[in-house]
C-alpha positions as CSV (number, residue, x, y, z in Angstrom):
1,X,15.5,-32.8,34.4
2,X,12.0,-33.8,35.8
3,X,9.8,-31.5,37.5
4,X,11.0,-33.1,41.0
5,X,14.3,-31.6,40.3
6,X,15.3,-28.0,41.3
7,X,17.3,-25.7,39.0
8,X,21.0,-25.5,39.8
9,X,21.3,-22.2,41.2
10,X,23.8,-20.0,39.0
11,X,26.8,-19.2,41.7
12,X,27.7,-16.1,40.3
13,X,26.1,-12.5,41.1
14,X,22.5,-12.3,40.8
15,X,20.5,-9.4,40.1
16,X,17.8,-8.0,41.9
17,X,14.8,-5.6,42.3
18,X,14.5,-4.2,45.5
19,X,10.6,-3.4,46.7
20,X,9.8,-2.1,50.0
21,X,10.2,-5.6,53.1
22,X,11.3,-7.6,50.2
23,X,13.2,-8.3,46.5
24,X,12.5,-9.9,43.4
25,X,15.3,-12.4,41.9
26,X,15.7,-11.4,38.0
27,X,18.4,-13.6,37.4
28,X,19.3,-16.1,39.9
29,X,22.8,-16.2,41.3
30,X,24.4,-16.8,44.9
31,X,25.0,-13.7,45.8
32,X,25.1,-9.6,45.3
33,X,28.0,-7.2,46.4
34,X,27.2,-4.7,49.0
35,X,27.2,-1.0,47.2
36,X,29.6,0.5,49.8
37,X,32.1,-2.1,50.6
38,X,32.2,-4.5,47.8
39,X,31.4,-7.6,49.5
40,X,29.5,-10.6,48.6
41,X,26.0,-10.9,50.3
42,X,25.0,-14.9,50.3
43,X,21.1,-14.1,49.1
44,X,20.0,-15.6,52.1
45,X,21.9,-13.2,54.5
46,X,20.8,-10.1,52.4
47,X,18.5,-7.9,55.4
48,X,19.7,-4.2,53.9
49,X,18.9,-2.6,50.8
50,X,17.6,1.1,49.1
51,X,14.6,0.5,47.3
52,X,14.5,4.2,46.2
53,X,18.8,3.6,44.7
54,X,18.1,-0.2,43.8
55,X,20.7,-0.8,46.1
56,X,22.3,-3.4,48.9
57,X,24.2,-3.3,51.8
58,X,26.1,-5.9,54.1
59,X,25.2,-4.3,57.6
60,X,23.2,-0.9,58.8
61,X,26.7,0.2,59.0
62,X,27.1,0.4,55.6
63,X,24.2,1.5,54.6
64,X,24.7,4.7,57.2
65,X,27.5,5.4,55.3
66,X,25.9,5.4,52.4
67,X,23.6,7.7,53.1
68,X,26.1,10.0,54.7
69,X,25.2,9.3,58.5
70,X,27.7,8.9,61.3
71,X,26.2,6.2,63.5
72,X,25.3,6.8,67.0
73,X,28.4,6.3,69.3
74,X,27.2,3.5,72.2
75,X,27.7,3.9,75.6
76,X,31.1,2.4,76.1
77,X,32.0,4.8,73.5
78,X,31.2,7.8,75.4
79,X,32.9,6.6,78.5
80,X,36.0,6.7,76.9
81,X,35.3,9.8,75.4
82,X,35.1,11.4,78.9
83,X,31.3,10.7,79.3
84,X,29.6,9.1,81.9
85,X,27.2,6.1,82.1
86,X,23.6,6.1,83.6
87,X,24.2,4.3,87.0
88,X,27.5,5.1,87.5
């Protein structure tokens, strides 16, 4: 391998330090599994973590139910729920 030459990128889990905005690669890999759900996270697509539980997630979703919130319901939502709409 010559200096030209990038390191083949291990394609199994990697581990990772999350810090606040960004994270640290310890050991390279393609991915890391979402706490909640399980899934794979490609490294690249990773946008949700806990830095205080060292943890990641696959979408806010997750991460809400991780921390034990029910998510807002939207506007359609509500409609059907018997709500109205603004404008309606």
């Amino acid at each position: 391998m010559n200096r030209y030459e990038r390191r083949p990128i291990s394609a199994g889990e990697a581990e990772i330090e999350y810090l606040n905005g960004e994270f640290r690669v310890l050991r390279p890999g393609a991915f890391v599994l979402c706490a909640v759900t399980g899934t794979e996270i490609k490294l690249e697509d990773l946008r949700y973590w806990n830095v205080d539980l060292q943890e990641p997630y696959a979408s806010p979703q997750a991460k809400l139910q991780r921390l034990g919130i029910k998510p807002a319901a939207n506007a359609k939502d509500q409609v059907k729920a018997g709500g109205t709409e603004l404008g309606t």
